[in-house]
N, C-alpha and C positions, 0 to 999 in steps of 0.2 A: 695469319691464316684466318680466315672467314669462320665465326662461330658458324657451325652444325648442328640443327639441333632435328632430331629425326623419332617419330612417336607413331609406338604400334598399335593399329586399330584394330577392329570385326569385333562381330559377335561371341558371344564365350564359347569356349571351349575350342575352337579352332587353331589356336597354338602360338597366340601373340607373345608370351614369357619365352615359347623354345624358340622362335626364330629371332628374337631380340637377345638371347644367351649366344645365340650360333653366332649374331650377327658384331656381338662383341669380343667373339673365339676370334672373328676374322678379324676385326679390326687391333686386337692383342698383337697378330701374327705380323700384321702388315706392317705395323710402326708408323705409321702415319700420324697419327693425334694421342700426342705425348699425356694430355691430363685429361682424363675420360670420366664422366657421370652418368651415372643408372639410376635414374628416379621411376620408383614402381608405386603408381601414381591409382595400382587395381588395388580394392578395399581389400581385396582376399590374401594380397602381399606373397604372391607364387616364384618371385625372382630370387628370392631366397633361398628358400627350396632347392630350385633346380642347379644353384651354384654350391647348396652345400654349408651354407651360412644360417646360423641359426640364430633370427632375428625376435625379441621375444613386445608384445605389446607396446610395451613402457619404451621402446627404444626407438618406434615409429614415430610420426608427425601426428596422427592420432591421438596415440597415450600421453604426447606430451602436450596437447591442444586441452585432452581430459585432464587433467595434470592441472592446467595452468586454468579451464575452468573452475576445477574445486578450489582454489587460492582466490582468484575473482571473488566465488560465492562468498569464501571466511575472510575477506579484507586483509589477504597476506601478502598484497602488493603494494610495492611502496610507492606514494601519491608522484614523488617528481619522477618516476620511470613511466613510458609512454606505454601503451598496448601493443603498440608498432613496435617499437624495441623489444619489448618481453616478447612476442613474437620471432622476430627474427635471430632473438638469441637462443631461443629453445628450436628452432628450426635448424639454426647450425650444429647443436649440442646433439641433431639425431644422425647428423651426416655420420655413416660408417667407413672409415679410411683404410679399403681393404692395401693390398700390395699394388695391383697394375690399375686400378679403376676407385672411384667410392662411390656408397652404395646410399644411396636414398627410399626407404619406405614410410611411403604415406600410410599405411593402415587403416581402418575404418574411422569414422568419427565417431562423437558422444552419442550415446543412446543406439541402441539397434537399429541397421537400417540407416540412420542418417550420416553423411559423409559431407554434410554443408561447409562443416568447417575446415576438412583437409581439403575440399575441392576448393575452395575460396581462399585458402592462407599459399596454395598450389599457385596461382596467380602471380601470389608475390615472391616464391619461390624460385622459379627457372629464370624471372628478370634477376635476382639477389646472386643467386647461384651461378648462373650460367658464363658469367665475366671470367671466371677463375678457370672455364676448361675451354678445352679446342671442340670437342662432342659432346653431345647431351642423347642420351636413348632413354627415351619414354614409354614401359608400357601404359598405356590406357585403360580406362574400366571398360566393360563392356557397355555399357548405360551410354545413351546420347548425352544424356547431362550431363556431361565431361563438355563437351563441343556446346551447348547452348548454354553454359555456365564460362564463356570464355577460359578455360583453363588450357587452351593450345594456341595462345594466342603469338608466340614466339617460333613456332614447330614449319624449319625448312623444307620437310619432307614428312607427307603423313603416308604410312604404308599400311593398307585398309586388305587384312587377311581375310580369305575366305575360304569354307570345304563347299562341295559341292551337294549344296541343298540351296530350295526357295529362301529361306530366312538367313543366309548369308548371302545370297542376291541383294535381296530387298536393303539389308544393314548396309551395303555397299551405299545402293544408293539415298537412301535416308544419312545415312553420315554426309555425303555432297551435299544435300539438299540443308542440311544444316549448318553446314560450315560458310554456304553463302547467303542462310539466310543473316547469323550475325556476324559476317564480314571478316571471316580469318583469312590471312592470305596467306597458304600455304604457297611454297614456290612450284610443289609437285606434289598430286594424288598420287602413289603406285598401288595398283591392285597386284598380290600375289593369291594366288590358287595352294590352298596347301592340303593335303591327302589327299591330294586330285588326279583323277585318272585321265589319262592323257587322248584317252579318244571320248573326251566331254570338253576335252577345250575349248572346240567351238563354239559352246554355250554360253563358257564364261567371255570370249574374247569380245563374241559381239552384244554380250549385255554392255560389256565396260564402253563399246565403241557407239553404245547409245548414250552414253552419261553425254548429253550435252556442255562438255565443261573442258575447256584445250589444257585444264592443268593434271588431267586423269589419263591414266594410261596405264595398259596391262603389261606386268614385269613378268611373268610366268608364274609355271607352277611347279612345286615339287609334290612327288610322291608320299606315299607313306612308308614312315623306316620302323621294321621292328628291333633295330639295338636304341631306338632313342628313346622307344615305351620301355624298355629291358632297365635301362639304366635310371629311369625315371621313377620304375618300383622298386628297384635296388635302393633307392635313394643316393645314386653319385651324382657327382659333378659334372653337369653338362659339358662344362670349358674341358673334360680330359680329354671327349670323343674324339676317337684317330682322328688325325688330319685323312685318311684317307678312307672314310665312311662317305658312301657313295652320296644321303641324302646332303651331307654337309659340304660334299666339294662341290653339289649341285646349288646349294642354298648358297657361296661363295660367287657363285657367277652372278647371281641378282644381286645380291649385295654391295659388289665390284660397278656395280650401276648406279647406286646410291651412293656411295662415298667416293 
């Protein structure tokens, strides 16, 4: 089987963690791709959360980047081990080995604000990683710097979320304009609409059919569900929501396009 590696875009707050949870409810069900990876690659580390897993600094790619700087600083690394190695061994030491999936968080980098080093060691990860599964889902930070720091460089499918405002427009097409200025080849753009009312379709369908680019293309949109916000402030498990919650059997049809 052909690795997959499939990474959720837009703007923040538009709902790249829940439809990347949905979208791994579905592929649990399907049984299609036996060894699954969830790298939550957003500083803010939301994939956690929404599955109910209680993921704490120190456990991220972050904390152990911070970690393994303060050792750098006091010379607690020993000279014939490479930085390449002490990297990739503290990089597997964060992978989370849940039951059906495991769990990868990037967390923030050193010092407030900077993510240099998760986005950059990110690189060497989904090549390191990505051998060992049949699927790879990626949430994305919101930030372009994700895409003009080559960190998607591997990503067969980017699915670029958006609500229905200007500045999820505009992110759509700034993320394209980015990813060809330095040369990612994704195999497929999908644009999905999510809390989108269905008579503004028009707006989105023929922005997307402006993107000058034959690998973009609009997947639909879904609505907005109130048991997803319900379960969201409840703090439960995204993966328990019935199979028969109307916005998830909806979110399954576009999904059933990607994989």
């Amino acid at each position: 089987m052909t690795l997959k590696i499939v990474s959720f875009s837009g703007k923040g707050g538009v709902g790249k963690s829940t439809l990347l949870v949905l979208m791994l409810k579905h592929i649990l069900e399907s049984k299609k791709y036996e060894n699954i990876l969830v790298i939550d690659a957003d500083p803010d580390a939301n994939i956690g959360d929404i599955i109910g897993e209680d993921v704490g600094f120190k456990q991220t790619v972050g904390g152990k980047m911070t970690a393994l700087k303060e050792k750098i600083q006091k010379r607690q690394i020993p000279l014939e081990v490479s930085k390449d190695q002490i990297i990739e061994s503290e990089v597997f030491d964060s992978l989370i080995e849940l039951d059906d999936f495991d769990l990868l968080e990037m967390g923030r980098g050193e010092g407030e604000g900077c993510y240099c080093s998760v986005n950059n060691t990110l690189k060497r990860i989904i090549d390191i990683l990505s051998k060992n599964y049949d699927i790879v889902l990626i949430d994305s930070p919101a930030g372009l710097e994700h895409f003009a720091r080559r960190t998607g460089r591997d990503v067969t499918d980017l699915v670029i979320i958006t609500d229905a405002s200007k500045m999820g427009f505009h992110t759509i097409e700034r993320i394209v304009e980015v990813t060809n200025e330095v040369h990612l080849d994704f195999k497929n753009i999908l644009v999905i609409g999510n809390r989108f009312p269905e008579d503004m379709k028009s707006l989105l369908t023929e922005r997307v059919e402006n993107i000058k680019d034959d690998r973009v293309r609009f997947l639909g949109l879904l609505p907005n569900d109130e048991e997803i916000s319900k379960m969201n402030l409840l703090e439960k498990n995204l993966l328990d929501i019935s199979a028969e919650n109307k916005f998830y059997k909806s979110a399954k049809e576009l999904f059933t396009k990607i994989i």
